[in-house]
N, C-alpha and C positions, 0 to 999 in steps of 0.2 A: 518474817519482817516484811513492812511494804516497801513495793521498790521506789528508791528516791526519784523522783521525776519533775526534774528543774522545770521546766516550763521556758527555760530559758532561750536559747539561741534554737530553730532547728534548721535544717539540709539548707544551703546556701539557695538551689532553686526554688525552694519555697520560699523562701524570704523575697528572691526576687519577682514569682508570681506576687504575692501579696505586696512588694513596694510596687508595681506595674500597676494593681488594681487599685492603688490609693487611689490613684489620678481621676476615677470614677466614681469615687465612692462622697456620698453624699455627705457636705460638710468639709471635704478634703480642702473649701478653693477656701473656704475660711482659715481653714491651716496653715497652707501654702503662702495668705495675704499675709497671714501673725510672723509665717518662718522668717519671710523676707524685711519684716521689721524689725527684727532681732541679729545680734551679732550671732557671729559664727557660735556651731556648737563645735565643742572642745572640751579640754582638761579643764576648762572653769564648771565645766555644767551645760546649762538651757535655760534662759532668762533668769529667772531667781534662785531657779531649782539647784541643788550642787551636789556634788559626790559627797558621800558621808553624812548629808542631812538626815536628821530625823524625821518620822514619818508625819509627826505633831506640826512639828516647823516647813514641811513642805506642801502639806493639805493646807498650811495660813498663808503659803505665799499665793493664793488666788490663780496657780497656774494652771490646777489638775480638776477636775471636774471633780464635786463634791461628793458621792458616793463611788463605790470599788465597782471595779468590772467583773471580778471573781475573785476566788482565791485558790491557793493550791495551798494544803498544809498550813505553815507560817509565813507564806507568802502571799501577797496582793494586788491586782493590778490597779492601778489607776489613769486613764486616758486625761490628754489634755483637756482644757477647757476649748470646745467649737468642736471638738471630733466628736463622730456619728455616736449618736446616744447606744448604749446598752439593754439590752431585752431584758428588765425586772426580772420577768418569769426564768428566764434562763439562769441568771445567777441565782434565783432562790434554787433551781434545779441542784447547780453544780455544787452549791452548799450544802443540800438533803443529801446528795452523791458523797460528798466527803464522808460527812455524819455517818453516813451508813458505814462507808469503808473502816473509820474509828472501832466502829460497834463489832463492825465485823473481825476486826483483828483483833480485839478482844477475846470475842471467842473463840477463837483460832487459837490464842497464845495460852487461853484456859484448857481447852481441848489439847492443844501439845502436853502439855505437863500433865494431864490426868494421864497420858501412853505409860506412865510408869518404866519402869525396868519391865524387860522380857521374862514371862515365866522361864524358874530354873528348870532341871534336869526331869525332876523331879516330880514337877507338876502335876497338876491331874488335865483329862480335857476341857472341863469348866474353867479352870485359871486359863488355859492356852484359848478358848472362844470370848472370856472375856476379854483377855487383850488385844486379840481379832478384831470384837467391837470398838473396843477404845481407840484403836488405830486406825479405824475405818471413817470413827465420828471425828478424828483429828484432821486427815489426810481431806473430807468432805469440808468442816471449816473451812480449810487454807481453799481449797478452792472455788470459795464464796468470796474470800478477799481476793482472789485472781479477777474471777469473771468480771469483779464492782472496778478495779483497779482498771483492766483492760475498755472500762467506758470510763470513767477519769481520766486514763491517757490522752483519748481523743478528743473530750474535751479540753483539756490542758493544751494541746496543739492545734485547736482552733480558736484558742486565747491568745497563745501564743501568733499567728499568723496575725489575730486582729491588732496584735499590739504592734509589731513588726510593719505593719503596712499605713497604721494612724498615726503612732507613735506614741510614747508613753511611760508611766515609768512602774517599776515591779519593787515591790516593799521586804524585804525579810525579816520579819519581826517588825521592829519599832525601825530601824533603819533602810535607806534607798539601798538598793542591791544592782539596780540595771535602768539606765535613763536612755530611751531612744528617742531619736529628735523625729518632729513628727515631715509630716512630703513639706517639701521645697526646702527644708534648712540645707545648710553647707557647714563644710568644717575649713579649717585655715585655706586661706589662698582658692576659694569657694571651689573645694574639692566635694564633688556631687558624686550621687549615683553615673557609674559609667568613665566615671575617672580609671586614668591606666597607673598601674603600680609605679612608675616612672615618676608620675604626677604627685602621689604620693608623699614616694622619697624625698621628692624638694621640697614639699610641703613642712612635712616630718622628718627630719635628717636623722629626728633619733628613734625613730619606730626600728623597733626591730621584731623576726619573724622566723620560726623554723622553718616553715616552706613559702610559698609564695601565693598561699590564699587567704593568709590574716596574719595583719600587723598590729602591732600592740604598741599603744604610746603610754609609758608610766605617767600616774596624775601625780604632780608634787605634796608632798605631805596626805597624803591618803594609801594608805597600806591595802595592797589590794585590790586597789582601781586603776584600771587602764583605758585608754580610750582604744577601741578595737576598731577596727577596719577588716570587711569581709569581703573577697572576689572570688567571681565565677569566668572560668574563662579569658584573665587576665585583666577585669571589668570593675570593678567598685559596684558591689550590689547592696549594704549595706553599712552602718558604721555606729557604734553606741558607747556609753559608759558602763564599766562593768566589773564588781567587784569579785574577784576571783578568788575569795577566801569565804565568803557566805554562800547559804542554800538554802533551801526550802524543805524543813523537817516535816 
């Protein structure tokens, strides 16, 4: 089976490389001008966009740039509208990458199941070489879906950085699964990147946190969604919406 690979959150200092790089990255100051005209992001969402929309009702509210930036499995990204455009060629790329992986675990899963049961006691040494071969053509499979999987990953993570650093939101299926507000938003009480856990707590009185580098605010009536909050070094380096019961099959 391929391994599940959310696309989701990754290592807190890459998040913070890539929200550092927004600031340069062309298109950002268009972003930055939209954040600042917008209320705080929060447990409502990001302008129109809301937790739990659908993917139909969110591509109509004119917020997300009208084609996907990629996809991973059942998941999709879509970048606001005024963030740096996307390379065509690249997402037809990472789409042929999927395809392949599909095809490939296909065969893989055909090829396991041809291994049969181990010749018995019994056997002669043509039953024992053919199962030699069959396990050979199996174990080769599976590591066709490895090699295709391990360039997936790294594209998947430099999706993920891009989405991290524009902002953006990630689809699961027909539903939003993950909204990040793109450079210059703020969340209550215009808590930014760089804000101290302190800052936080009065913001949010009711975040709560198993340790002290991500706090989680429940969204009301939305099973699953929280508003996250992520620090590096006691710092606010990032913050999103984020359904914690979907994934990316």
């Amino acid at each position: 089976m391929r391994v599940n690979i959310l696309g989701g959150l990754k290592a807190v200092f890459v998040v913070a490389v890539a929200l550092a790089a927004a600031g340069c990255t062309p298109g950002s100051g268009d972003q930055q001008a939209a954040a600042q005209e917008k209320p705080h992001f929060g447990v409502a969402g990001w302008g129109k966009l809301k937790p739990g929309m659908s993917k139909q009702d969110a591509l109509a509210t004119g917020e997300l740039a009208a084609t996907g930036a990629g996809k991973t499995g059942t998941c999709e990204d879509f970048r606001y509208q005024g963030a740096p455009a996307v390379d065509p060629k690249q997402v037809a790329e990472d789409d042929a990458l999927e395809q392949k992986i599909a095809e490939a675990q296909k065969v893989a899963d055909a090829a396991k199941a041809a291994v049969g049961p181990a010749p018995g006691p019994n056997a002669g040494a043509a039953d024992y070489a053919a199962s030699a071969e069959r396990i050979a053509a199996s174990a080769e499979a599976s590591n066709k879906v490895v090699q295709l999987t391990v360039e997936s990953t790294k594209r998947i993570a430099d999706r993920a950085e891009a989405r991290e650093a524009n902002g953006g939101v990630l689809f699961a299926g027909d539903k939003i699964r993950m909204i990040l507000p793109p450079p210059g938003a703020t969340a209550a009480k215009d808590i930014a990147k760089g804000a101290t856990v302190d800052q936080l707590k009065a913001a949010y009185p009711n975040a709560t946190s198993s340790d002290d580098k991500t706090f989680e605010v429940p969204v009301p009536d939305q099973r699953g969604f929280v508003l996250s909050f992520h620090f590096n070094e006691g710092k606010l380096t990032t913050f999103l919406l984020f359904n914690t019961e979907s994934a990316c099959a």
